[in-house]
N, C-alpha and C positions, 0 to 999 in steps of 0.2 A: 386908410393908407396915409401915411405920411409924409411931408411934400418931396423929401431928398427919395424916396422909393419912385413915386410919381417921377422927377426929373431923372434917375435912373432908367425907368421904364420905359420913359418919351425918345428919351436922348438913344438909348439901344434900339428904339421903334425906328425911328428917324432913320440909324446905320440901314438898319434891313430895308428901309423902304429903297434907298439909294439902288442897293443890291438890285430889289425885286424890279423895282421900275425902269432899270436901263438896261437891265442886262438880260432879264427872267420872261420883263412882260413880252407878246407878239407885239408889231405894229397892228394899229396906230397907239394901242397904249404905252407901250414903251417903243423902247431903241433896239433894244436887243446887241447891244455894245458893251463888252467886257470892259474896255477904254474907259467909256464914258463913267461906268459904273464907277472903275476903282478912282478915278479923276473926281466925282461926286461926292467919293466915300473917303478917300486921303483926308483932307481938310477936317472933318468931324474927327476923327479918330486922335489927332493931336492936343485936345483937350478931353479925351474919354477918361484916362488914366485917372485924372482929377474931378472928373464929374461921379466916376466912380465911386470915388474915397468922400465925397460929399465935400472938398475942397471950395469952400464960398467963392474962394476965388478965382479956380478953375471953372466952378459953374459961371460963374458973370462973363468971361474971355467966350464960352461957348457960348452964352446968351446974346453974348454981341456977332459971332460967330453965325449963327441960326438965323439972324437978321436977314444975310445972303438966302438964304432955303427960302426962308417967309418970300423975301421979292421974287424968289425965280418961280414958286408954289402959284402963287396972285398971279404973273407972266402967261403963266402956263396954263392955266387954267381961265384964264381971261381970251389966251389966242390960241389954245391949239384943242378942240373938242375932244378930244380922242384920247388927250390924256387930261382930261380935267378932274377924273375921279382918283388917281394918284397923285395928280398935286394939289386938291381940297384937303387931299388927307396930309400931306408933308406939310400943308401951312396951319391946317388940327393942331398936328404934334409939335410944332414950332409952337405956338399959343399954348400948349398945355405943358411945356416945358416952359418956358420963360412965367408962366402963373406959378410954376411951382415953384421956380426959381426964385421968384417972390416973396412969395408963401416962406419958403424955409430961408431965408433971410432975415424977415422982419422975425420968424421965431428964434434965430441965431444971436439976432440984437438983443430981443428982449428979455430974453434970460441972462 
């Protein structure tokens, strides 16, 4: 697979987890808050458009973007037990998106 598929994949991962996790899961793993959810999920979707089209530089703005997920992910799963197996996995796909985001950069350069 090739890294802009991966950052595609991660970055649509990501959307869904928002969804699943605040609005889908019961307590204590989620919220079970529509609010929360689309409050979680706004912010992602405003560079999708360009993570989509493999925009280098839509992906970097979301790369910096995901930074936010990564710290609440760590947060979250450092204080609250009950959801730490949704936010190990939001802070996964934060890291395996910004790898790829990597990944398909330096191959964007080097050609």
């Amino acid at each position: 697979m090739i890294p802009k598929q991966v950052a595609r994949a991660s970055y649509l991962a990501l959307i869904a987890l928002q969804t699943a996790w605040h609005a889908l899961l019961p307590a204590p793993a989620g919220s079970g808050s529509w609010l929360l959810a689309g409050l979680a999920t706004l912010p992602l979707l405003l560079p999708a458009g360009g993570v989509w089209r493999g925009s280098l530089r839509s992906m970097t703005w979301a790369g910096y973007l995901v930074m936010l997920y990564l710290v609440i992910g760590v947060t979250e799963a450092w204080a609250n037990p009950g959801q730490r197996t949704p936010a190990l996995l939001q802070v996964l796909l934060v890291a395996v998106f910004v790898g790829s985001v990597l990944a398909y950069s330096r191959r964007r350069v080097s050609s």
